[in-house]
C-alpha positions as CSV (number, residue, x, y, z in Angstrom):
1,X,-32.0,-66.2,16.3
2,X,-29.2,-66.1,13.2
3,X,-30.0,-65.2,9.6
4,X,-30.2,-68.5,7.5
5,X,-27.6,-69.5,5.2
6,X,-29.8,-70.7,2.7
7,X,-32.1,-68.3,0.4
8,X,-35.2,-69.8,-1.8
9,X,-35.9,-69.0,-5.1
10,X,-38.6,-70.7,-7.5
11,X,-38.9,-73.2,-4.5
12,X,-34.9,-73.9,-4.8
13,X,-32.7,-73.4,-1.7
14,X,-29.2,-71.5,-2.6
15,X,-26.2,-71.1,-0.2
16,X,-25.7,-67.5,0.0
17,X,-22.2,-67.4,0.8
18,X,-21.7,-70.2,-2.3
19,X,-23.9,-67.5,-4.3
20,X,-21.5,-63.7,-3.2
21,X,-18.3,-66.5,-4.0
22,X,-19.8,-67.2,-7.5
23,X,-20.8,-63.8,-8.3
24,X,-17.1,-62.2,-6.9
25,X,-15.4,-65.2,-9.4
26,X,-17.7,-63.5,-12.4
27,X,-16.6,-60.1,-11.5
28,X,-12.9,-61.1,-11.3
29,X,-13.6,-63.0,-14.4
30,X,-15.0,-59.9,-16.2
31,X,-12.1,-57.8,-14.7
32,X,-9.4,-59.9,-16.5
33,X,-11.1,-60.0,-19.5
34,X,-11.6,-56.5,-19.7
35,X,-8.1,-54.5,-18.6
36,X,-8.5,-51.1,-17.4
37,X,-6.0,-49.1,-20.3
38,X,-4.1,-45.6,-18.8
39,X,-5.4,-42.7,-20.4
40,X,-2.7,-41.4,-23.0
41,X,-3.2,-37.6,-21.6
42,X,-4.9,-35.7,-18.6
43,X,-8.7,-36.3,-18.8
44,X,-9.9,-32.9,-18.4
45,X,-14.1,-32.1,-17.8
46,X,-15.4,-29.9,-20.5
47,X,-17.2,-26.9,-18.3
48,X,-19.0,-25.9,-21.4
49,X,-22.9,-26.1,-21.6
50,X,-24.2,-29.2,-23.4
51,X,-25.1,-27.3,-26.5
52,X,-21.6,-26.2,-27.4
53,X,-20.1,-29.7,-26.7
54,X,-20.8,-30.2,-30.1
55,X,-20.4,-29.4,-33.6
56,X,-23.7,-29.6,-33.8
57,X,-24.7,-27.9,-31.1
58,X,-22.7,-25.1,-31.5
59,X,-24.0,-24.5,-35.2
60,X,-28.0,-24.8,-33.7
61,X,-27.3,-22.5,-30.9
62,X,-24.5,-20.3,-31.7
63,X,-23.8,-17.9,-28.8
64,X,-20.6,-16.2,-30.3
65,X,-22.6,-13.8,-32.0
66,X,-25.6,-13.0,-30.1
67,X,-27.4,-10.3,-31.9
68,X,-30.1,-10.6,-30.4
69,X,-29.3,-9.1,-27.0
């Protein structure tokens, strides 16, 4: 027995294939409309804990200075 070509939704009968073509146009649609720009230097992961990724976070939790240890 094959898999049908059709699906049903809301009592309506879709073509699948015609359905993965329409979504792949969208996505190539959504591509060109939205270019991938190069990065202007080496994107680098910041290893720091998420406290001191901040300005913020650095001045509620400074860990510099730890006096209390």
């Amino acid at each position: 027995m094959s898999l049908p070509d059709t699906i049903v939704i809301d009592g309506h009968a879709y073509s699948w294939r015609h359905l993965c073509d329409l979504r792949h146009q969208q996505v190539e649609a959504w591509k060109a409309a939205h270019p991938r720009q190069l990065a202007l230097f080496a994107v680098i992961d910041d290893a720091r804990p998420a406290a001191e990724r901040t300005a913020a976070g650095r001045y509620c939790e400074p860990s510099l200075l730890d006096w209390g240890t």
